[in-house]
C-alpha positions as CSV (number, residue, x, y, z in Angstrom):
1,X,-14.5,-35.8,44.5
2,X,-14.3,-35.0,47.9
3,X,-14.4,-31.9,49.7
4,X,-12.6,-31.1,53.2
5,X,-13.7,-29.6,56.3
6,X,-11.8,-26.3,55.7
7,X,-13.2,-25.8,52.2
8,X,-16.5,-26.5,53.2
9,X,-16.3,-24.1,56.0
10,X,-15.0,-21.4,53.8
11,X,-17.9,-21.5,51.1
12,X,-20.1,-21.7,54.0
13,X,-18.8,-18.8,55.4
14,X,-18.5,-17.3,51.9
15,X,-22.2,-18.0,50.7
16,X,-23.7,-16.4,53.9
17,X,-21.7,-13.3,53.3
18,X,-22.7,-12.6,49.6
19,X,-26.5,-13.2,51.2
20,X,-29.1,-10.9,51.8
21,X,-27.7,-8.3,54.9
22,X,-30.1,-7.7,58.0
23,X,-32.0,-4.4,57.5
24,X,-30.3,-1.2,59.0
25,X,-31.8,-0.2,62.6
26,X,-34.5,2.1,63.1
27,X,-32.3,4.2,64.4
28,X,-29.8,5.0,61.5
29,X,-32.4,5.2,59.3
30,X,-33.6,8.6,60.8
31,X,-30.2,9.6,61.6
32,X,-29.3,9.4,57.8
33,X,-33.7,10.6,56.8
34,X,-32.4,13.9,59.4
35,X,-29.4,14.8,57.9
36,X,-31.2,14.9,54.5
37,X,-33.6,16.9,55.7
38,X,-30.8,19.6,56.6
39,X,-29.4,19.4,53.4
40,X,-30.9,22.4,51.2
41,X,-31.6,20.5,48.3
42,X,-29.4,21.3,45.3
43,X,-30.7,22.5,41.5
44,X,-29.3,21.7,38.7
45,X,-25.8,24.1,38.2
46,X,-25.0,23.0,41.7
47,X,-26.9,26.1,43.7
48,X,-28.8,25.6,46.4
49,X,-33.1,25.3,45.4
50,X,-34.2,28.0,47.8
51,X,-36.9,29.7,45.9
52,X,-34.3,33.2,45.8
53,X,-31.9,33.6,43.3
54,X,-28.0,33.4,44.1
55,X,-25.0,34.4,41.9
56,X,-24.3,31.0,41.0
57,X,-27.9,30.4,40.1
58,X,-28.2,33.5,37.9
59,X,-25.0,32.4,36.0
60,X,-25.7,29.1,35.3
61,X,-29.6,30.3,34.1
62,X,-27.5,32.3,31.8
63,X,-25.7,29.9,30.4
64,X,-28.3,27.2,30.3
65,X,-29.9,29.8,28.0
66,X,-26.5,29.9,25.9
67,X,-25.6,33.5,26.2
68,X,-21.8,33.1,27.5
69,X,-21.9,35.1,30.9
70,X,-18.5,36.2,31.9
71,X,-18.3,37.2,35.7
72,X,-16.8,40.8,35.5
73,X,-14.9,40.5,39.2
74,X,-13.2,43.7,38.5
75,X,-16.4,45.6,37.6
76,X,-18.7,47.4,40.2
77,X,-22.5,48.0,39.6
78,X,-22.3,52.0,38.0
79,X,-26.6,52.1,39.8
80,X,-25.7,54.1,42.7
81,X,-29.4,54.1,44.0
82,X,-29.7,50.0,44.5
83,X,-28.0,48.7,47.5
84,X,-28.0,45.6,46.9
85,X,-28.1,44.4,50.5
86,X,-27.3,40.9,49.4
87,X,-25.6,41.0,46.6
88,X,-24.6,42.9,43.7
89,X,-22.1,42.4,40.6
90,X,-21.6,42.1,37.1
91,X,-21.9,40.2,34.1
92,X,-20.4,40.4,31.1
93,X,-23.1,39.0,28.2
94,X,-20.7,38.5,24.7
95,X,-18.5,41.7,24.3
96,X,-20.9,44.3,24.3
97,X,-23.9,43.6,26.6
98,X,-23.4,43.8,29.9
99,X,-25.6,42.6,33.1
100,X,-25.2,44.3,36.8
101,X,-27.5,42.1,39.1
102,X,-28.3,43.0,42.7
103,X,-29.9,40.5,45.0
104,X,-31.8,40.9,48.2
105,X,-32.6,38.4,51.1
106,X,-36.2,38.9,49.7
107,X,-38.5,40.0,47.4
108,X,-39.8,43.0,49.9
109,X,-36.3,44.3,50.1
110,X,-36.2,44.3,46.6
111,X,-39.3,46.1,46.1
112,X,-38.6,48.9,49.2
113,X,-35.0,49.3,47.2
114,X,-36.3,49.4,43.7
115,X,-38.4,52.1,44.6
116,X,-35.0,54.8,44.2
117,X,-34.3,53.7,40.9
118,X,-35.3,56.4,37.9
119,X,-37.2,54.4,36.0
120,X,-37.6,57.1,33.4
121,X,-34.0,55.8,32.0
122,X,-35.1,52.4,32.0
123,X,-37.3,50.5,29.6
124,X,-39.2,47.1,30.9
125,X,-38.1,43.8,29.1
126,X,-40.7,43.3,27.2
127,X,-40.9,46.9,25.5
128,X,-39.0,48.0,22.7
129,X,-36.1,50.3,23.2
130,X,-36.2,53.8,22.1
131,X,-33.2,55.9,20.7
132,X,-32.3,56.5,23.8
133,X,-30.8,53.0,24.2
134,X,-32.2,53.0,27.9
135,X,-31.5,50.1,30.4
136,X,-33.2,46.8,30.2
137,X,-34.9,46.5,33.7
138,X,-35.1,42.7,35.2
139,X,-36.9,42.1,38.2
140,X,-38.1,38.9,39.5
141,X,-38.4,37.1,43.2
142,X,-35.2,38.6,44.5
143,X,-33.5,40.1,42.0
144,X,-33.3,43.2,40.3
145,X,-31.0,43.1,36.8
146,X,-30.2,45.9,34.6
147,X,-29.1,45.4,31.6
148,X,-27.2,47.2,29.1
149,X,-27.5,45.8,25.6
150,X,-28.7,47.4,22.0
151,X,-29.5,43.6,20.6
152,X,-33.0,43.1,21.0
153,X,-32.8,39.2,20.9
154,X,-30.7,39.1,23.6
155,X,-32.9,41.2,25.4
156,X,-35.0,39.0,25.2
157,X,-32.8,36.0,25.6
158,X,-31.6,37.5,28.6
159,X,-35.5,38.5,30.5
160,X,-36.8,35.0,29.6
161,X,-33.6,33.1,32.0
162,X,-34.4,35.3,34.1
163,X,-37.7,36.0,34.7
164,X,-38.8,32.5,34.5
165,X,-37.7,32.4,38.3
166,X,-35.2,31.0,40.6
167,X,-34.5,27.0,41.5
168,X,-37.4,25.8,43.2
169,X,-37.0,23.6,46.2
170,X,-38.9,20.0,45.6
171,X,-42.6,19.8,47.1
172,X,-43.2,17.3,49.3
């Protein structure tokens, strides 16, 4: 069997294609290393891990902890006293509970706000309701959530997603 010129030529040419490619230069390497740098890294849910909390983060917290949040887009916060200088809106936890959550560009803005809320109507997270039925009050990094619910598991359900933080960006 005897091979020709031209199909020697193209399994030459063929071989040293499917070989081992010459490294990329120095210089796309940091171009590409830069623009990952710029990229906030991304949680899980799709949010950006900043260390703060942001709607999207607080909803999919919420459903990671399988409690069924429903944005409520027609809704408005009824807790006149919070500004909310970030953020604020509502959340609609099963058909009962429901979840307005304010966010701040930090946690001192949050604490300097917090301080006009009555917390005489409000009952921490972690302490049993009275007859009253008061508020659930949530407060963590940059967030402050009130929540009206009479279900003491979800309560609690509710506190635990959110109090155990916001996405973390990776150390280095």
């Amino acid at each position: 069997m005897r091979i020709s010129p031209a199909a020697f030529v193209g399994w030459a040419t063929l071989a040293s294609a499917c070989g081992k490619s010459s490294p990329p230069s120095r210089s796309v390497e940091t171009a590409a290393s830069n623009r990952a740098e710029a990229a906030a890294p991304v949680a899980d849910g799709g949010c950006p891990a900043t260390g703060y909390w942001a709607k999207c983060s607080v909803l999919y917290r919420l459903e990671r902890a399988g409690l069924a949040p429903h944005l409520d887009s027609a809704a408005t916060p009824e807790e006149k006293s919070l500004s909310g200088s970030g953020s604020s809106f509502v959340v609609k936890i099963g058909s009962l509970a429901r979840l307005e959550v304010f966010l701040y560009p930090d946690s001192a803005t949050r604490i300097s706000d917090e301080k006009k809320l009555d917390k005489s109507k409000l009952v921490a997270a972690t302490a049993p309701q009275t007859i009253l039925r008061e508020r659930t009050l949530i407060e963590n990094a940059n967030l402050v959530g009130l929540l009206t619910s009479i279900n003491g598991h979800q309560r609690e359900r509710v506190s635990d997603a959110l109090t155990a933080g916001p996405p973390q960006p990776p150390s280095r």
